[in-house]
N, C-alpha and C positions, 0 to 999 in steps of 0.2 A: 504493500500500500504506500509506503514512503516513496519507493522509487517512481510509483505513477503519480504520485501528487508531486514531485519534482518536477516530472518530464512534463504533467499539466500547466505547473505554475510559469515553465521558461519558457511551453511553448506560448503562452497567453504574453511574457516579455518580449519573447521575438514577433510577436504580432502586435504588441504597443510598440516597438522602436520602427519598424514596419509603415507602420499607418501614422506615427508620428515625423517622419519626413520620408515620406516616401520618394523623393526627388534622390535624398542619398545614400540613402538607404542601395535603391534600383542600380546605380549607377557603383556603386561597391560592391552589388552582387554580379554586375556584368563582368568581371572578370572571370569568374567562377563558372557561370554560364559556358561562358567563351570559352573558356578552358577544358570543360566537361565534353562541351558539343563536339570539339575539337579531337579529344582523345576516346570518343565512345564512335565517330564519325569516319576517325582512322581503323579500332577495333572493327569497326560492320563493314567496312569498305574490304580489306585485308582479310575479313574471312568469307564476305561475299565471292574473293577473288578464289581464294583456296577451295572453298568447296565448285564451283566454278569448273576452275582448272582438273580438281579429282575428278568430275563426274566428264568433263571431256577426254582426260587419259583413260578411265575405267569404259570411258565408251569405246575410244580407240581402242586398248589393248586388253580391256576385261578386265574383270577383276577377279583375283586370284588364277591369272594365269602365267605360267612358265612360258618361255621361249627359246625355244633349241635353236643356234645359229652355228654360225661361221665366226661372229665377232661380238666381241661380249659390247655392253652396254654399256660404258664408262662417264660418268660427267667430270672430266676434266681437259686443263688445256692442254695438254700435252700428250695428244693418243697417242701409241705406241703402233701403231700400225702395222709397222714390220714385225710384229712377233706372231699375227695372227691371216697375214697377208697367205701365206703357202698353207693353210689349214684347205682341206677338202670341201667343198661344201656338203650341205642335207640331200639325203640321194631319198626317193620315192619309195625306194625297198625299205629305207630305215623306218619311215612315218609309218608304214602298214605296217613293220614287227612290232613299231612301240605300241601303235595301236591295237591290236591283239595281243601284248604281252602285260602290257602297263595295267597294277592293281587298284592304283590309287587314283584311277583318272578319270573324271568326271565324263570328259569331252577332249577331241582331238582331232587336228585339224591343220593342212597343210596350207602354205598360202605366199603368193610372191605376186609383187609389186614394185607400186613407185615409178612407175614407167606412164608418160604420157600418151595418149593414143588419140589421133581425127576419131571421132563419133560424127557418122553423115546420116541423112535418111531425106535425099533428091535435094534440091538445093539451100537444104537447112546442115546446118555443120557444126561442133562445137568440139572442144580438147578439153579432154579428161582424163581423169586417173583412172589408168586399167589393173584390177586387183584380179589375180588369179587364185582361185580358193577351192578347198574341198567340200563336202557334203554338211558336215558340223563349223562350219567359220561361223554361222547364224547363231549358235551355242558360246563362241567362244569372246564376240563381239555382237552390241548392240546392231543389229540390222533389220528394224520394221517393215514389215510393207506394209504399204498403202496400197496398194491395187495390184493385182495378180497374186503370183503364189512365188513360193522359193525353188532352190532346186530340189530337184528328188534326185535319189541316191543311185541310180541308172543314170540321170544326166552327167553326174561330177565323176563317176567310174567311169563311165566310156567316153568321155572328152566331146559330148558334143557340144553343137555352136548356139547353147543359148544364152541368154544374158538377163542381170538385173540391172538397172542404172536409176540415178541419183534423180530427184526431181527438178531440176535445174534440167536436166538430159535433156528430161523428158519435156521440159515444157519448150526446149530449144526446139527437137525435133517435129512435135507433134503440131503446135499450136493448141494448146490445150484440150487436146480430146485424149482420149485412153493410148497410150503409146502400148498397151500388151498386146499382144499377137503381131503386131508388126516388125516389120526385116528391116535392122538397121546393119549398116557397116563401120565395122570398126577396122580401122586402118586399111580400108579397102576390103575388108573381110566378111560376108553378110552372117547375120546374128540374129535371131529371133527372141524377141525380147518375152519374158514372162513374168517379169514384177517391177515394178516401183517404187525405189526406198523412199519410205517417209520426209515430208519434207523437215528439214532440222535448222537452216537458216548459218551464217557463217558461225566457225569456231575459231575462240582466241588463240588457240595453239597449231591450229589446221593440221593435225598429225595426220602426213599421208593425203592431206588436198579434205575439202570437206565432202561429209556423203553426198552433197545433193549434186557432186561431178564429178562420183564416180560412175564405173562400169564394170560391175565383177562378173566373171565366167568362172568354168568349170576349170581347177588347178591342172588337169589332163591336157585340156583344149590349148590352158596359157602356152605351158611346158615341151605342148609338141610344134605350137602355129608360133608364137611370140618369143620365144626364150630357148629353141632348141641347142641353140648353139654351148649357151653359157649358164644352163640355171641357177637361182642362189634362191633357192625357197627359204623359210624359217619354219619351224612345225612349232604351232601354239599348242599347251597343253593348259587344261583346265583341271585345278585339285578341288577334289569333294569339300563340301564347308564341313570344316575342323580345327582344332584348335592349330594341330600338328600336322590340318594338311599339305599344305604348300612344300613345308622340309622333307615330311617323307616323298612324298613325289618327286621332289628335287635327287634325294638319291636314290630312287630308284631308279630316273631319268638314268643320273651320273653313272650307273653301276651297267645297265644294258646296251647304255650306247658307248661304255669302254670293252665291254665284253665283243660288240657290235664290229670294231673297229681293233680290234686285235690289239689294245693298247697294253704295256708291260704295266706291271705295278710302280716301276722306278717312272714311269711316263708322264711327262704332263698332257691335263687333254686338248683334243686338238678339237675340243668344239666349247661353245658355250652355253648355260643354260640361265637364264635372265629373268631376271624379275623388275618387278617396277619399284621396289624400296630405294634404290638408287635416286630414278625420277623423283619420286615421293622427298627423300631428306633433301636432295636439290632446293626441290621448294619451299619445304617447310623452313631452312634455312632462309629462303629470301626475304619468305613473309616474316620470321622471327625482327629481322634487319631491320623492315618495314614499320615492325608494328614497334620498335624500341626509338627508332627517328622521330617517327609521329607522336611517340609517347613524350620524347626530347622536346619536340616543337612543341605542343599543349602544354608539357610543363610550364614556360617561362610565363602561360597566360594564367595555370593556375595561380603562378607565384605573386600573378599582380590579384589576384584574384584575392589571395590567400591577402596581403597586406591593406586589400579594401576591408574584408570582415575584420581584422584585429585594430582596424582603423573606426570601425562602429562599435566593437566591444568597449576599446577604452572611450570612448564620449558615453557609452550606457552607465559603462563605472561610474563615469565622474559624474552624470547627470543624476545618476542613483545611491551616490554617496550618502546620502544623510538618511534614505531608506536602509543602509546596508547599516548603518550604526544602530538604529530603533530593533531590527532582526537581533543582529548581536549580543545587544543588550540586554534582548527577551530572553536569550539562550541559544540564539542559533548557532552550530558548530561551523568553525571553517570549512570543513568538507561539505556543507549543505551551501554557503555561499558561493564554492569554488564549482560546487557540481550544477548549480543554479546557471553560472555565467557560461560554463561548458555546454550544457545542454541549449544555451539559447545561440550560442556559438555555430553549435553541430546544424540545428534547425536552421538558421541563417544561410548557411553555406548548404544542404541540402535543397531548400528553396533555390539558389541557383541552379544546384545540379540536374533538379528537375525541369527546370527550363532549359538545361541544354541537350539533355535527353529526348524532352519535346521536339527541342529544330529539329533532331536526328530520326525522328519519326515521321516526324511531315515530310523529309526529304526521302526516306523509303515509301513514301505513298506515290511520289512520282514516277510513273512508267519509265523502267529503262528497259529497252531490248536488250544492249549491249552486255549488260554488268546490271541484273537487279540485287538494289541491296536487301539485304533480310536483316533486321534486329532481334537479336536473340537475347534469350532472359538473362545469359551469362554475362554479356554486354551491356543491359541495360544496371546490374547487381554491381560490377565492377565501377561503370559512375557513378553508383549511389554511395560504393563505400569510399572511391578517389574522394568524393565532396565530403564525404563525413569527416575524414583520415584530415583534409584541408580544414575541416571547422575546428579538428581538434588541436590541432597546429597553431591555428589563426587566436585561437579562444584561448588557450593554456594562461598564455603570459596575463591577458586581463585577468583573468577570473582568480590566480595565485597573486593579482594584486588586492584586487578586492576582498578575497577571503584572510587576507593576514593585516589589512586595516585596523585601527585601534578603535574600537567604538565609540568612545567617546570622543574622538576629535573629529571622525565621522559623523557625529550627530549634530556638532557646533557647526560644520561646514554649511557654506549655502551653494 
């Protein structure tokens, strides 16, 4: 009961000093404000960005899956190139024994791209990303359709000539009628189209060109018509959801494609198996960078922030001096006068926070296609204790003047 008749009594003082000038009151808490909006503004921006960026990698490359290559996945400046330049690449026999061998594998799936290709259909024409994939690529990466159907497991085994393409393709080619059932050519190659991936609009990272300009066929058709020469597939693999699925997939990958490839025990391997935690710490590292600058820059306005409220506490002290001596006198304990000036300290600088939290809300109401922000409760909880953490700051030094006053020369005062 004491403690809510405290927090009643400050907040009813931070609502007399408040409405007792409100002109300066306003203008001391704009720093705070400013400060909050500032650093709750960078928070929602920064993870708007990161979940963002996750959900277009996980769209790209799935999530929870491995990747058997030729060349591992490295984020730094200095690839080594040469040490993985003479490895063999992924051969077609290997993808079919992992795929009949592999225990831990969800889904599986061969796939080679990144190669530009004309998409024509009579004198409509567009260039696109030609992705060469197997039966499960739709398992192992986000791929919708909108209209028609996928492949079936006869089309991607026997290499015939049909195709999915991107909505952009389609709207190049058709002029907005149904583009399935119709013969397009791709690099001069005709192609009988049977789906249309969802439209999804640009991606900030465009891994691989965005869907809505691609054109996937069957990994057989790529392999034998596009890439006879040279192929460099990678086979995605997908691990069951576990806690420990991803590592044991990973060696059991690592164990049958050394067994695969006749490699010694003393041997290093001559393939790699890839995951996205690489990608993942890249970014998390930026945004950490991000979100400590933006933290740097909102400080210096909480700090003016922080010096407007301990600029309203001491005028409340000294305007409330001679009430602080009559308290005193009655028996109030310092701790009740110090915890009096805190609490209306805390309230004060709160009251900003909450206004900066506000801007931060109205500005998430604004439509962005690009980058929509989302404010989350995690974000909105951290302003509220940055403002409290600033009241208690701002507040201490008044409130341990007030509480160690002598009451009686308090009460002479005017």
């Amino acid at each position: 009961m004491f403690f809510l008749r405290q927090v009643y009594e400050s907040f009813l003082f931070a609502y007399q000093a408040l409405r007792s000038n409100v002109m300066r009151t306003t203008l001391s808490l704009l720093g705070v404000s400013v400060g909050i909006f500032a650093i709750v503004a960078v928070f929602t921006a920064v993870d708007s960005l990161n979940n963002k960026i996750r959900k277009e990698i996980d769209s790209f490359a799935g999530s929870g899956v491995l990747y058997v290559g030729k060349w591992p996945w490295l984020m730094q400046n200095n690839y080594p190139w040469w040490k993985y330049l003479n490895r063999p690449e992924m051969k077609y026999t290997e993808f079919k024994y992992l795929k009949e061998h592999l225990e831990n594998a969800e889904a599986i799936a061969i796939m080679d791209g990144g190669r530009t290709a004309n998409v024509s259909r009579g004198s409509n024409s567009i260039d696109a990303n030609m992705t060469g994939a197997s039966y499960e690529y739709n398992q192992i990466t986000s791929t919708p359709i909108q209209d028609g159907r996928y492949f079936l497991p006869i089309e991607s085994d026997n290499g015939l000539f049909v195709c999915i393409i991107g909505a952009k393709v389609a709207e190049t080619l058709v002029d907005g009628r149904s583009a399935v059932g119709e013969i397009i050519k791709v690099n001069g190659i005709k192609f009988l189209v049977i789906g249309v991936i969802e439209k999804k609009g640009e991606d900030m990272l465009n891994f691989g060109g965005t869907p809505d300009e691609k054109v996937i066929i069957p990994y057989t058709t790529f392999a034998a018509v596009f890439q006879k020469d040279k192929p460099a597939p990678d086979i995605a693999i997908k691990a069951f959801k576990s806690d420990d699925g991803q590592a044991a997939l990973e060696g059991e990958i690592t164990g049958m494609m050394r067994s695969l490839r006749s490699i010694k025990p003393k041997q290093e391997d001559n393939f790699s198996v890839n995951r996205l935690d690489g990608l993942q710490a890249f970014f998390d590292g930026i945004f950490a960078a991000l979100n400590i600058a933006g933290a740097l820059i909102a400080g210096f306005s909480l700090l003016v922030g922080g010096f407007g409220i301990a600029n309203i506490m001491f005028v409340s002290v000294k305007e409330r001096t001679n009430i602080i001596g009559i308290q005193k006198s009655l028996g109030a304990k310092n701790y009740v006068i110090l915890w009096q000036f805190l609490f209306e300290a805390i309230f004060l600088s709160l009251i900003g926070g909450v206004v900066g939290i506000g801007l931060v809300v109205l500005i998430t109401l604004i439509p962005q296609e690009a980058l929509p922000l989302s404010l989350t409760a995690g974000n909105v909880i951290k302003g509220l204790f940055i403002s409290s953490f600033i009241g208690v700051l701002s507040g201490i030094i008044p409130a341990w003047v007030a509480a160690k006053m002598d009451p009686v020369t308090a009460i002479r005062s005017k």
